[in-house]
Steps between C-alpha positions, in 0.01 A plus 500: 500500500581638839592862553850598535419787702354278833702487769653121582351306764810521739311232738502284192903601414587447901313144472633354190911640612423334885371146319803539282730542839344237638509260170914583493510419871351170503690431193857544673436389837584179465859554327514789713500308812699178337790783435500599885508152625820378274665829538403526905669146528789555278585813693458365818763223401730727353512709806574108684775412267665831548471534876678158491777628239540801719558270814705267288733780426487663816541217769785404237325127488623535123849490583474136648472346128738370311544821276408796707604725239282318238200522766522760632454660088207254413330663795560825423386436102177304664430774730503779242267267290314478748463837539399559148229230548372657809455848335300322207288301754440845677395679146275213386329506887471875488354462146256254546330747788514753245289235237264499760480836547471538085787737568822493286404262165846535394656401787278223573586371156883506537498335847248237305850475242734512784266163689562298186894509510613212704810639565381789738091445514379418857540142554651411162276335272201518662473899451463401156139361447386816751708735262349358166151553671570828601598622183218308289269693734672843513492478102136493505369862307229528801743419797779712361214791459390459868831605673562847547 
């Protein structure tokens, strides 16, 4: 029996919480860095389709078809879509940094959520694999234990 009166062995406590880190790091790298890719591409495409929207709109190219009035709303309903998709692109790039940082488990699990709808996840279905990955691995007791 060991006595409860000795003082840990903080080199021992310091090794066992970096190997831990560094266990939880290697474990979400790789959705980690799947999440930035799909969300750095679907953001970069939003920003495209809405630059051309806004030019659309603003050069008033939409009033040469047939229904200008009709156009002229499906751009504006595509463009504030667009916009919402953007913003979750944005989140899920900003919280895949943070997964690699081991910063922000919540968050990293939402934006892991928010990759698997195909409505707004980055690049529409394929967020969803990444996302399922992200969460499997962000559910892990040992990974969830490594962030701060």
């Amino acid at each position: 029996m060991s006595n409860p009166y000795n003082v840990p062995d903080l080199d021992a406590l310091r090794y066992q919480h970096h190997h831990l880190k560094e266990t939880a790091r290697t474990a979400v790298r790789g959705p980690a860095i799947a999440l930035i890719s799909v969300a750095s591409v679907g953001l970069l495409i939003g920003l495209l389709a809405l630059v051309a929207d806004v030019v659309l709109l603003a050069s008033g190219a939409a009033d040469q078809f047939p229904d200008p009035e009709l156009k002229r709303a499906q751009i504006i309903v595509r463009s504030v879509w667009g916009l919402v998709m953007v913003a979750n692109a944005g989140f899920i790039l900003w919280a895949g940094i943070q997964m690699l940082r081991l910063r922000q488990h919540q968050l990293c699990w939402l934006a892991g959520i928010l990759a698997c709808i195909p409505a707004i996840g980055p690049c529409f279905c394929l967020g969803i694999p990444f996302g399922i990955w992200a969460i499997v691995v962000l559910n892990r007791s040992e990974v969830a234990d490594a962030f701060d």
